[in-house]
BAMARMAR-551485 format. One line per 8 residues: number of its first residue (from 0); their letters; for each residue x, z, y negated of C-alpha. Coordinates in Angstrom, 1 decimal, m for minus. Layout:
// BAMARMAR-551485
NUM = a = X,Z,Y ~ ...
END
This chain:
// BAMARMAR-551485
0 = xxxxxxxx = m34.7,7.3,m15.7 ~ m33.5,3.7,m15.9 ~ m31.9,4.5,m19.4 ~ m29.9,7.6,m17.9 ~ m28.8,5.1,m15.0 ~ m27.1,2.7,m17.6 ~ m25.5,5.4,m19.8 ~ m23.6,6.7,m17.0
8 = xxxxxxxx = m22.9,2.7,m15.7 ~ m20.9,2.0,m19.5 ~ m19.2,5.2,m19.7 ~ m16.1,4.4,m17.1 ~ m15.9,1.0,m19.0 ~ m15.9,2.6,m21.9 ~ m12.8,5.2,m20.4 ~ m11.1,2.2,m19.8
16 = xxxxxxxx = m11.3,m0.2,m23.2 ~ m10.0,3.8,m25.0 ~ m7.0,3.9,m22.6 ~ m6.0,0.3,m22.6 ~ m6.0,0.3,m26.2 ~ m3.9,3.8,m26.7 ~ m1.3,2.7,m24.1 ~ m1.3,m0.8,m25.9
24 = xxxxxxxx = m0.7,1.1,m29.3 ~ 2.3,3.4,m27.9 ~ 5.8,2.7,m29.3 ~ 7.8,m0.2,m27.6 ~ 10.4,2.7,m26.3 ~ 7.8,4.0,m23.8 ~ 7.4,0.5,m22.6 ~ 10.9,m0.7,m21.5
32 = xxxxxxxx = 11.9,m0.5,m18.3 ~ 15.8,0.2,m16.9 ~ 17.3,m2.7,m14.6 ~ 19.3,m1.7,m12.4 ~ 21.5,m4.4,m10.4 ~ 20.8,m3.6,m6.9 ~ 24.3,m5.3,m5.8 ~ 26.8,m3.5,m8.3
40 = xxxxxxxx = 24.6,0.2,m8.1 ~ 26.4,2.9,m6.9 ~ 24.4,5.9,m7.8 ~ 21.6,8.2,m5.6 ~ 18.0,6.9,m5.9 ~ 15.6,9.5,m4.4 ~ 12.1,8.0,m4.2 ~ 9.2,10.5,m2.9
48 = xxxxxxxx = 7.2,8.3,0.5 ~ 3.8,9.8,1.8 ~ 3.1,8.9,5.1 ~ m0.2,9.6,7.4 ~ 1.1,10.8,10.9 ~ m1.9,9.9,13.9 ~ m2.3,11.4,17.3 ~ m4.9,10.4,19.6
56 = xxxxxxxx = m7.0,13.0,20.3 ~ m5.7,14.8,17.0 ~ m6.7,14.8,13.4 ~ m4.5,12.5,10.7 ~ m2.0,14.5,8.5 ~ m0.7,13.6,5.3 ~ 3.2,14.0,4.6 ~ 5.1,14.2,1.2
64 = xxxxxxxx = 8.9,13.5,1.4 ~ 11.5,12.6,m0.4 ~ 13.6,9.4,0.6 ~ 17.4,9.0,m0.5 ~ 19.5,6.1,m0.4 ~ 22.8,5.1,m1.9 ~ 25.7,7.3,m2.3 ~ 23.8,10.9,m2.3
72 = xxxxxx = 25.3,14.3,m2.1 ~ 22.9,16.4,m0.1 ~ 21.8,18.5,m3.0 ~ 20.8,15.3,m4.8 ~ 17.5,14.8,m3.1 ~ 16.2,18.1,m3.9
END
């Protein structure tokens, strides 16, 4: 029993070491990142916010939503 216990203990390290070391072998174009200078940026950025809306009495619910700010056209956000 105590054998089963530490089989299942290593596994989610074990998850771990494989995925650190296939993301660390990926090509460096899957790593960069795009700055974007906030003071010259002109664009739409649509970012998706989740939020957890509480009444007393009531029960929490979870909301999805997407967030625009910038110079958007209405479709943009969609």
């Amino acid at each position: 029993m105590m054998l089963q216990r530490k089989k299942s203990q290593r596994r989610p390290g074990l998850v771990l070491s494989w995925f650190l070391l296939w993301t660390s072998l990926q090509p460096d174009y899957l790593h960069k990142v795009s700055a974007v200078n906030l003071r010259r940026f002109i664009g739409c950025a649509v970012r998706e916010f989740t939020f957890q809306a509480k009444k007393p009495g009531c029960g929490s619910l979870h909301i999805t939503t997407d967030a625009c700010w910038g110079r958007c056209e209405t479709w943009e956000p969609n």
